[in-house]
N, C-alpha and C positions, 0 to 999 in steps of 0.2 A: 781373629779368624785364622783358620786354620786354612796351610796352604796345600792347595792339591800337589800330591805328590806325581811327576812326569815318571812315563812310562820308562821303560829302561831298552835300550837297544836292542836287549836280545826277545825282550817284547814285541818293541815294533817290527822286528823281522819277522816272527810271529805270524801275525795277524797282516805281516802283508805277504809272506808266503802262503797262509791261509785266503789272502784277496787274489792270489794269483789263481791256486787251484780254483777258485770257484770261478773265474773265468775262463780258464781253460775247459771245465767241465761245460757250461753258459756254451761257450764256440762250438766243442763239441755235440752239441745237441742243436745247435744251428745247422752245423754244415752235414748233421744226419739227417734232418729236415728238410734241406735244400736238396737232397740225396735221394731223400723221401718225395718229394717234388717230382722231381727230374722223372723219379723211375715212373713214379703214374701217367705222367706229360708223355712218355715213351711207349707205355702198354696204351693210352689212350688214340694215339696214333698209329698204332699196331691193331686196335680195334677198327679202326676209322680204315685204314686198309684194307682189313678183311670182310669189313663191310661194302667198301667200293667193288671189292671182285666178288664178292657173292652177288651182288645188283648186275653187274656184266655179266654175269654167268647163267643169269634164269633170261629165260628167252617169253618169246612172245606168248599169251593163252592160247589152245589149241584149236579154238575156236575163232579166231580170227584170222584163221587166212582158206583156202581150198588149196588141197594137195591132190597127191593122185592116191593116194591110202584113203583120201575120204571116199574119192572114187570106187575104189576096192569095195570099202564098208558100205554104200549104200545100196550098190549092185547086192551085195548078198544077202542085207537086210533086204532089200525088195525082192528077190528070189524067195526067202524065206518065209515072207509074210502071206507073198501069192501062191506059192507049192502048199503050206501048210493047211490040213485038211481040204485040200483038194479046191482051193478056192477057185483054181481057173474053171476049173472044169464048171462047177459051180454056176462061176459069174457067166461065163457062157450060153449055160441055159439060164439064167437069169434075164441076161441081157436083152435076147429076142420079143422077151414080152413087156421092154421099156420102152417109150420114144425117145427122137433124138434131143428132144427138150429137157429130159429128165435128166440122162444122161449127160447133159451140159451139168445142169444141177451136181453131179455124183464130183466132176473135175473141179468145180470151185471148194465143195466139201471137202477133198479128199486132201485141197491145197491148205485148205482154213486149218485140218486138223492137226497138216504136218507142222504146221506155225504155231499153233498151242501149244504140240509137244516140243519141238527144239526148246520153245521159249521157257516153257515151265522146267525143260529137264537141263538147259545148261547154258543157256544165253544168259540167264538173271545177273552172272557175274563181269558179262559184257558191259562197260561205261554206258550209259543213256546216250551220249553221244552220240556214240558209235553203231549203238540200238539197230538204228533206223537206215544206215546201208547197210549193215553186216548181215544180219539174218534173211531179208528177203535174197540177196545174192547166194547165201549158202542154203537157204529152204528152196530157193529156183537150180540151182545149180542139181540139187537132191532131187526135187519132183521132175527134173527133164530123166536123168538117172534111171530112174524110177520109171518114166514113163517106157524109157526105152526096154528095159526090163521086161516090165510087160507086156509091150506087143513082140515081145523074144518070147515069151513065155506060151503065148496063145499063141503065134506063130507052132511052136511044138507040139504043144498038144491040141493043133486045130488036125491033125495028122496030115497035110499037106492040102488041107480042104479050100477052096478055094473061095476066098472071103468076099464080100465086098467092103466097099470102106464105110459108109455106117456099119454094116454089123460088126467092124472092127473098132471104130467107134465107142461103139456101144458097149462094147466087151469089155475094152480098157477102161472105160469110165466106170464100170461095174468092181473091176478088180483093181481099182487103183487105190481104194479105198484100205485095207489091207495092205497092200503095196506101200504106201506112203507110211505106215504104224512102223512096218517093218525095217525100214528103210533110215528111218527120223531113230527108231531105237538102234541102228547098226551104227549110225552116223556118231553116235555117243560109247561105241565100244571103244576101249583101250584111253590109257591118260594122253595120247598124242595124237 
């Protein structure tokens, strides 16, 4: 048998200077990794930040509270709605040839319709929860508005005629119909 020949000193220095570099490369590519770590664990908490202060910083839907701009907005939509082609004048000589039964009839209408449109044109984004106090408080807060509106309105153009209360009655349940379209569309102008 032939005997293995042992490596020679300047061999095994060799191949263990050779064992070293490949550790030190091995570590270096650890502690770039750990490096690597670190830096996403940091931008991920930098997101998580920017995310907390964007959620504090968007405020409540516009639709759920009454301010006094909704104020503003629904008086002008109801001005609008009843000025436009002459409706008071209109509903005026309308009115005379309705009873006061009917006329009850025109104020639940007029109330049904304004609750169709909020609902259809910008409640759907209101919680179901919330559904159920929010719109009739902001559709009631609208159709009193509204109402007032109107008999401001025939008050004007009654030319200082002097009314009694059905036929004012009757007037405003004539013109409220209009009034409440106009009113429910102003209530939805501007994103606030």
């Amino acid at each position: 048998m032939k005997k293995k020949r042992q490596p020679s000193l300047e061999e095994l220095n060799k191949k263990l200077d050779q064992l070293l570099r490949l550790e030190k490369n091995q570590l270096k590519e650890e502690i770039s990794v750990e490096n690597l770590e670190r830096k996403q664990i940091r931008e991920l908490n930098e997101i998580e930040e920017i995310e907390k202060q964007i959620k504090s910083k968007i405020g409540e839907h516009p639709l759920r509270k009454v301010t006094y701009k909704d104020l503003g907005k629904a008086l002008i939509g109801a001005f609008f709605g009843i000025v436009s082609h002459f409706a008071v004048l209109e509903g005026i000589h309308f009115a005379e040839n309705i009873s006061v039964f009917r006329a009850t009839g025109y104020y639940f209408i007029s109330y049904f319709v304004g609750f169709i449109f909020l609902y259809y044109t910008g409640f759907r984004q209101v919680k179901q929860s919330k559904f159920l106090i929010l719109l009739p408080i902001r559709l009631t807060f609208i159709y009193v508005v509204m109402l007032l509106a109107v008999v401001s309105a025939i008050y004007i153009f009654s030319y200082g005629d002097a009314l009694t209360f059905i036929e004012v009655y009757k007037q405003v349940a004539v013109v409220s119909l209009p009034a409440i379209m106009g009113a429910s569309a102003a209530d939805l102008i501007g994103n606030d």
